[in-house]
ROVEX-733403 format. One record per atom (N, C-alpha, C, O): y, x, z; residue in three letters; residue number from 0. Coordinates in Angstrom, 2 decimals, padded with zeros to 5 digits. Layout:
<<Y, X, Z>, "ALA", NUM>
...
end
This chain:
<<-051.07, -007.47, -004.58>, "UNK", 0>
<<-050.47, -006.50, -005.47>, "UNK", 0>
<<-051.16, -006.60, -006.83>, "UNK", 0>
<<-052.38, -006.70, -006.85>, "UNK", 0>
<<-050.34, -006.56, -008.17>, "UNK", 1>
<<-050.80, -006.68, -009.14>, "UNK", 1>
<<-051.14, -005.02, -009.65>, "UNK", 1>
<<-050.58, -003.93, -009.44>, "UNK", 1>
<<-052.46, -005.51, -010.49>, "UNK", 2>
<<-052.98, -003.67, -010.66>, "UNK", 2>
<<-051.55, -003.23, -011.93>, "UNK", 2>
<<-050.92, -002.25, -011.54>, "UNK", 2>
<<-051.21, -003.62, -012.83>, "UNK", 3>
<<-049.61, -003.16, -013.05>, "UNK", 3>
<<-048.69, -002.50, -012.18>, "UNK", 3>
<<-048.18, -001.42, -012.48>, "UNK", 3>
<<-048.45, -003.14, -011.06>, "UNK", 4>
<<-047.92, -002.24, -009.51>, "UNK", 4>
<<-048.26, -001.27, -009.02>, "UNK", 4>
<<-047.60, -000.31, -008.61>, "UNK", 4>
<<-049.95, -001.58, -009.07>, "UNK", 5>
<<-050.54, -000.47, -008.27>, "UNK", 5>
<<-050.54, 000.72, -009.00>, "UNK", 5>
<<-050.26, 001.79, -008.47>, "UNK", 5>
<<-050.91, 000.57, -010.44>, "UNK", 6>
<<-050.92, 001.54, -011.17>, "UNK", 6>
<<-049.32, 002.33, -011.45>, "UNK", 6>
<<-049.16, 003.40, -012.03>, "UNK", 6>
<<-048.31, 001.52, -010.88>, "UNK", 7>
<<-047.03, 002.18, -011.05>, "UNK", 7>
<<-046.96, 002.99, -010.13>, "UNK", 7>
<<-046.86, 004.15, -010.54>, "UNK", 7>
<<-046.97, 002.82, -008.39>, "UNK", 8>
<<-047.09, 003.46, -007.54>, "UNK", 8>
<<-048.02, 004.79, -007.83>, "UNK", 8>
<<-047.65, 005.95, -008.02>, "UNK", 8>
<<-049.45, 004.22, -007.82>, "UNK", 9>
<<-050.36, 005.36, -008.09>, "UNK", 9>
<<-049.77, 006.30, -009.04>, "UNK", 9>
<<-049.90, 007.42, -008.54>, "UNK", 9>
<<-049.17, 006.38, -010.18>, "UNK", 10>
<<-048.58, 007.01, -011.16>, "UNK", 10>
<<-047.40, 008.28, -010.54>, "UNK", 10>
<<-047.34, 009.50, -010.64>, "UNK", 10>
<<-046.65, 007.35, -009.96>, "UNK", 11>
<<-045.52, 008.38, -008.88>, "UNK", 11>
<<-046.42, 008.67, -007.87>, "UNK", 11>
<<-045.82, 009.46, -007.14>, "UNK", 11>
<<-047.19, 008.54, -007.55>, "UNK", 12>
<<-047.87, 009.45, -006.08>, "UNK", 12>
<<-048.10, 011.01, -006.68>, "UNK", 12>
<<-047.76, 012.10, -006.23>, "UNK", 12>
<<-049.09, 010.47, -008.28>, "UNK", 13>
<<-049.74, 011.28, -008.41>, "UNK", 13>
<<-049.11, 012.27, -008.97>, "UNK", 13>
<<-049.72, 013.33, -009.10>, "UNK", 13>
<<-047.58, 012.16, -009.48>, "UNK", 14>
<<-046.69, 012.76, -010.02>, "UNK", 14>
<<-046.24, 013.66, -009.24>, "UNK", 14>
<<-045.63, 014.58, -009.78>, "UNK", 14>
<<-046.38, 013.68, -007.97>, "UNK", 15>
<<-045.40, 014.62, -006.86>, "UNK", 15>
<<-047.00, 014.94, -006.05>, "UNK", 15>
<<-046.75, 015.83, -005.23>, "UNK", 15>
<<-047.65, 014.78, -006.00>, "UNK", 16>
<<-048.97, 015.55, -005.54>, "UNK", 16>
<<-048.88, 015.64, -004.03>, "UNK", 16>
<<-048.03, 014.90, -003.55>, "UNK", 16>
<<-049.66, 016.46, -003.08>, "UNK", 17>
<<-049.51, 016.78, -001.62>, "UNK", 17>
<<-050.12, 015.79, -001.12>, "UNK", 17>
<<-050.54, 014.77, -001.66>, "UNK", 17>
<<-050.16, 016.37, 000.60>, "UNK", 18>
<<-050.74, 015.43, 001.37>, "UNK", 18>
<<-049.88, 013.85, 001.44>, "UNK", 18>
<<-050.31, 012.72, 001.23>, "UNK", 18>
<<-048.85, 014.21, 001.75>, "UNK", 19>
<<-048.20, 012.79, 002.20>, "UNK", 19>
<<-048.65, 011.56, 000.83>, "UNK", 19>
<<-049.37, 010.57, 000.97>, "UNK", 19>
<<-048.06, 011.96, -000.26>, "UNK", 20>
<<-048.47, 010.82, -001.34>, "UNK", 20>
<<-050.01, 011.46, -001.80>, "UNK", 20>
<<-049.93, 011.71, -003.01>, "UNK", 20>
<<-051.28, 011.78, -001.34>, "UNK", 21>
<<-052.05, 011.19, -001.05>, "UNK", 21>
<<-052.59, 010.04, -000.30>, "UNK", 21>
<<-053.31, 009.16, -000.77>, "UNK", 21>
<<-052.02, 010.17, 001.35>, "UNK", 22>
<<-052.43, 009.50, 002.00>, "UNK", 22>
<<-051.43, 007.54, 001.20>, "UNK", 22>
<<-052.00, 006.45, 001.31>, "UNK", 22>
<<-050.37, 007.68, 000.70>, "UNK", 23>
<<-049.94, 006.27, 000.25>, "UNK", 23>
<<-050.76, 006.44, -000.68>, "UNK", 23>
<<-051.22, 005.38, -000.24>, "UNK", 23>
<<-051.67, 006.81, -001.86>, "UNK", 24>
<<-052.48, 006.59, -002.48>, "UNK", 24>
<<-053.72, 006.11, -002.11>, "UNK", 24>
<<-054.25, 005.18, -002.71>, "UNK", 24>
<<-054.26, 006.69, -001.10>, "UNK", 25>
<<-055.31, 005.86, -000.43>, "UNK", 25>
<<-054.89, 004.58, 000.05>, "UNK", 25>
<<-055.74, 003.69, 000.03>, "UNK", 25>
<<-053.44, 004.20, 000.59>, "UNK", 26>
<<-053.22, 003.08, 000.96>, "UNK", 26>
<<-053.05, 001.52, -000.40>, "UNK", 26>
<<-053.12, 000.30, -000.28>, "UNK", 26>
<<-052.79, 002.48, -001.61>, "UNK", 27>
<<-052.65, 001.41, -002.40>, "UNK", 27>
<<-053.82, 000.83, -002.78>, "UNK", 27>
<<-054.15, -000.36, -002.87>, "UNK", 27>
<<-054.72, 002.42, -003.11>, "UNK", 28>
<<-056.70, 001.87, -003.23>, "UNK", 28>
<<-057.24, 000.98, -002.40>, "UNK", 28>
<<-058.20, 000.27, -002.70>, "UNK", 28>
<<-056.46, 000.97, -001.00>, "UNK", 29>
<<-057.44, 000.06, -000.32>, "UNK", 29>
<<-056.92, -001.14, -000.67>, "UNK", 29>
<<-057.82, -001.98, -000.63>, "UNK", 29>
<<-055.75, -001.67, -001.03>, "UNK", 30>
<<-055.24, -003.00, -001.10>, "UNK", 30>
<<-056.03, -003.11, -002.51>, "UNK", 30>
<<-056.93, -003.94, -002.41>, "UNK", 30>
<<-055.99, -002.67, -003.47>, "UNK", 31>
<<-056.43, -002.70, -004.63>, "UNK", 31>
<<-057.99, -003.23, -004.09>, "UNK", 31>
<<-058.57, -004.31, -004.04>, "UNK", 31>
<<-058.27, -001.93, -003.77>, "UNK", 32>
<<-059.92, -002.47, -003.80>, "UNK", 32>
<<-059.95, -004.13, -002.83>, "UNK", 32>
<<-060.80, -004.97, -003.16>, "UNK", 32>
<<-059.00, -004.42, -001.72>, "UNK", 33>
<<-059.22, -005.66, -001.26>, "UNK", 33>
<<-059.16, -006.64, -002.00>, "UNK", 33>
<<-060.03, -007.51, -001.89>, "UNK", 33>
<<-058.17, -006.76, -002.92>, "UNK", 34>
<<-057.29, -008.17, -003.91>, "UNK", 34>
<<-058.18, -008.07, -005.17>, "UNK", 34>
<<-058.31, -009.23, -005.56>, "UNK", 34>
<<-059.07, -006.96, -006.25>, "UNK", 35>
<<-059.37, -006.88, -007.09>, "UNK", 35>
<<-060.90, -006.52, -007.34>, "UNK", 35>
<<-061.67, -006.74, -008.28>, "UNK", 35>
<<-061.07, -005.63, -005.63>, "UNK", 36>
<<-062.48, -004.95, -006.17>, "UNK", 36>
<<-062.86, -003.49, -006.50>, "UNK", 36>
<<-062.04, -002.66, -006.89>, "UNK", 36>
<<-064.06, -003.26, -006.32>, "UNK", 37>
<<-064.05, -001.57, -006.52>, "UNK", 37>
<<-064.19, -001.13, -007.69>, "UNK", 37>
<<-064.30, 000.08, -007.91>, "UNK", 37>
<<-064.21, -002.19, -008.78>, "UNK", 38>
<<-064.07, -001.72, -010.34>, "UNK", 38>
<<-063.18, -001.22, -010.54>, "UNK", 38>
<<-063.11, -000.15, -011.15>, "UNK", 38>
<<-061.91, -002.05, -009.92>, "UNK", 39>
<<-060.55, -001.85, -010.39>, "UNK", 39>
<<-060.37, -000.72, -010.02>, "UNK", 39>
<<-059.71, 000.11, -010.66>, "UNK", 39>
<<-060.99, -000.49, -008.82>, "UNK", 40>
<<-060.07, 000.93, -007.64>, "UNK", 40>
<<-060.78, 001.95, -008.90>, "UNK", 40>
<<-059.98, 002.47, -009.66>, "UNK", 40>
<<-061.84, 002.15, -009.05>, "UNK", 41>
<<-062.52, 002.79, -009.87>, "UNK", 41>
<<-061.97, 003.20, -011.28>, "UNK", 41>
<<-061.82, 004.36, -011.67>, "UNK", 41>
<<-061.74, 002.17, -011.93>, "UNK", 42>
<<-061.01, 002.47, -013.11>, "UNK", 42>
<<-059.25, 003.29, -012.82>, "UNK", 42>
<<-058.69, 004.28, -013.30>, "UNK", 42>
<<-058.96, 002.50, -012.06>, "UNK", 43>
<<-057.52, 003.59, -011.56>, "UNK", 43>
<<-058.10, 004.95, -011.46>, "UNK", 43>
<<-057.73, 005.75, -012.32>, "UNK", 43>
<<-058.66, 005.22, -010.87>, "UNK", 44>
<<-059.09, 006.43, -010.34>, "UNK", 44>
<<-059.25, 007.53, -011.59>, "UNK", 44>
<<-058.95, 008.70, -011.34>, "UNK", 44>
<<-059.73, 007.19, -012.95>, "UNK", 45>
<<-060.30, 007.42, -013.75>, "UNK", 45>
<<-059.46, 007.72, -014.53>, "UNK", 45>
<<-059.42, 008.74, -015.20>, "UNK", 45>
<<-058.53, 006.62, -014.51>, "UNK", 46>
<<-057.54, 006.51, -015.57>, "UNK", 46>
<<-055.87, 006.90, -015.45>, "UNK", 46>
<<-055.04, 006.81, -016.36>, "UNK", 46>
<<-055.62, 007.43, -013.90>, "UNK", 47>
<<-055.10, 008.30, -013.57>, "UNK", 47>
<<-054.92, 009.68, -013.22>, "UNK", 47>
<<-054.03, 010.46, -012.88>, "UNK", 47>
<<-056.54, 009.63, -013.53>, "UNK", 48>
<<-056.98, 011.10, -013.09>, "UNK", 48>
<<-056.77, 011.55, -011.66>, "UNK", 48>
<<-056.16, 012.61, -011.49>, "UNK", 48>
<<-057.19, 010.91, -010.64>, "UNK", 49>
<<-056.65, 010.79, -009.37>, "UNK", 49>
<<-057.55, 011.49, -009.01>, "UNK", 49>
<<-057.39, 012.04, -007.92>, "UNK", 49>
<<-058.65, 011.70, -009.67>, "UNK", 50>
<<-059.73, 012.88, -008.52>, "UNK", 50>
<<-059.33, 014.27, -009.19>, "UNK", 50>
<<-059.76, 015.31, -008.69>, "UNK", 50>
<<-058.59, 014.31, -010.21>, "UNK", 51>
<<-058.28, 016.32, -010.34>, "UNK", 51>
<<-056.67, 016.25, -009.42>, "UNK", 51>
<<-056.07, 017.15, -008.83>, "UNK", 51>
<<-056.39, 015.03, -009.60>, "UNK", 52>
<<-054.95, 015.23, -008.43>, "UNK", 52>
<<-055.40, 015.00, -006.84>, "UNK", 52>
<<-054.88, 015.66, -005.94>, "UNK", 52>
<<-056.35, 014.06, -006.63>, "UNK", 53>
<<-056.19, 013.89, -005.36>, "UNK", 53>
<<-057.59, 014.56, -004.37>, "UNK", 53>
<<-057.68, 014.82, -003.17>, "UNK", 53>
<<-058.39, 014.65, -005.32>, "UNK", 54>
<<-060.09, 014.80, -005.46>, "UNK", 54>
<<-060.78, 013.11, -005.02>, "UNK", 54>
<<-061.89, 012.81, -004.57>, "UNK", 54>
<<-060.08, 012.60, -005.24>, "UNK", 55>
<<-060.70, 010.75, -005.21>, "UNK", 55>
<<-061.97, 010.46, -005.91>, "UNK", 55>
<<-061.76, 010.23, -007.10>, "UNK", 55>
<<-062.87, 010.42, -005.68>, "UNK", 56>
<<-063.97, 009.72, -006.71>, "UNK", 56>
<<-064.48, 008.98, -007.26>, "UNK", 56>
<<-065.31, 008.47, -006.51>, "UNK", 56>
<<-064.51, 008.52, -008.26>, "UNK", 57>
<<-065.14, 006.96, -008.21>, "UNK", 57>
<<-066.47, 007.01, -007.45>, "UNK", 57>
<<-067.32, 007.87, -007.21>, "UNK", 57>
<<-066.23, 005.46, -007.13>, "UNK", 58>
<<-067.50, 004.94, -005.87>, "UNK", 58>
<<-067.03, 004.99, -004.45>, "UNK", 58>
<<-067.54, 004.41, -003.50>, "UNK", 58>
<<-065.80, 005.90, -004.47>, "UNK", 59>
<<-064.84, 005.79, -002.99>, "UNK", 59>
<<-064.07, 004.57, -002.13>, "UNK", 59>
<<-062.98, 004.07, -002.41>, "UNK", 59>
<<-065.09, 004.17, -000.86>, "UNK", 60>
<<-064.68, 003.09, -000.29>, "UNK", 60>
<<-062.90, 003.38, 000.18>, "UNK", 60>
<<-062.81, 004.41, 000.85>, "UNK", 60>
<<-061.83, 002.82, -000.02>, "UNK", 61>
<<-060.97, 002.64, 001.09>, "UNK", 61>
<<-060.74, 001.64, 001.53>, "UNK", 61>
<<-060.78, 000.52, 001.04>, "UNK", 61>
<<-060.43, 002.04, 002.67>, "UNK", 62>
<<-059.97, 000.96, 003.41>, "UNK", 62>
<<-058.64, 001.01, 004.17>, "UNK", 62>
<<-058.42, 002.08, 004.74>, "UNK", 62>
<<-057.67, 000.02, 004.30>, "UNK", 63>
<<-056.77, 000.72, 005.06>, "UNK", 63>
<<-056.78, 000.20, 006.98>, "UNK", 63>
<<-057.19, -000.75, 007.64>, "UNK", 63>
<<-056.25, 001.15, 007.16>, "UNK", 64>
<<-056.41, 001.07, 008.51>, "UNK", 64>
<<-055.42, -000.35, 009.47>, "UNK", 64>
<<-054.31, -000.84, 009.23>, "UNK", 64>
<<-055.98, -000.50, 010.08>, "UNK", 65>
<<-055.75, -001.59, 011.01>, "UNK", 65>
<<-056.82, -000.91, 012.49>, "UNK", 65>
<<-057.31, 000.16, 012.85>, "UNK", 65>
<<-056.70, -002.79, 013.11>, "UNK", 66>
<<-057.16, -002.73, 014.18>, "UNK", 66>
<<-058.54, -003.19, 014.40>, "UNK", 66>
<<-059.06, -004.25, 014.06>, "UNK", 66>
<<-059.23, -001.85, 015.24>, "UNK", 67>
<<-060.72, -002.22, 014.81>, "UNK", 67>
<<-061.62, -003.54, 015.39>, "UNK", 67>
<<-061.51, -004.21, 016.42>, "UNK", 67>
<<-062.56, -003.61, 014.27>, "UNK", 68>
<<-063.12, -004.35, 014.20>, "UNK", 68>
<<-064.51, -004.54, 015.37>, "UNK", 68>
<<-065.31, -003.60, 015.41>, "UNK", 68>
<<-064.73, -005.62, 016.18>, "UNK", 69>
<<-065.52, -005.71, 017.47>, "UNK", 69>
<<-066.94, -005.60, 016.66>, "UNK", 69>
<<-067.18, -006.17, 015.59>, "UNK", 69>
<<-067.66, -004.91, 017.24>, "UNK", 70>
<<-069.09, -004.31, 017.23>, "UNK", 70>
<<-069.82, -005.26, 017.33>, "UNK", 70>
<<-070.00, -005.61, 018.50>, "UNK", 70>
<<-070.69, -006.21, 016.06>, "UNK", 71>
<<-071.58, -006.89, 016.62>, "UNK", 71>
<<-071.91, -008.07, 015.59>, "UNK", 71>
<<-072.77, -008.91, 015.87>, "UNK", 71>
end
């Protein structure tokens, strides 16, 4: 995903507020933070103002969920 995208999505999440487009907001951070890094996720965060909409912080790991990972 290009951060142009992400930042489009993130933009409409943050536009309609609530739980549900929180939780797709955490899902875009985690792809973000996978493909780009936690600068990027970071600067979104910042520059959307996603922690007075979502309470997101910068320095916030996501990750998105899958299937877990074996212990060891």
């Amino acid at each position: 995903m290009t951060l142009e995208r992400a930042r489009e999505l993130l933009a409409r999440q943050a536009a309609f507020g609530g739980g549900y487009q929180r939780h797709g907001a955490r899902l875009v951070l985690a792809e973000v933070a996978r493909t780009h890094g936690q600068v990027a996720v970071d600067a979104l965060i910042v520059e959307l103002r996603l922690d007075r909409v979502f309470g997101f912080a910068p320095g916030t790991r996501f990750e998105a969920p899958g299937p877990k990972r074996p212990a060891g």
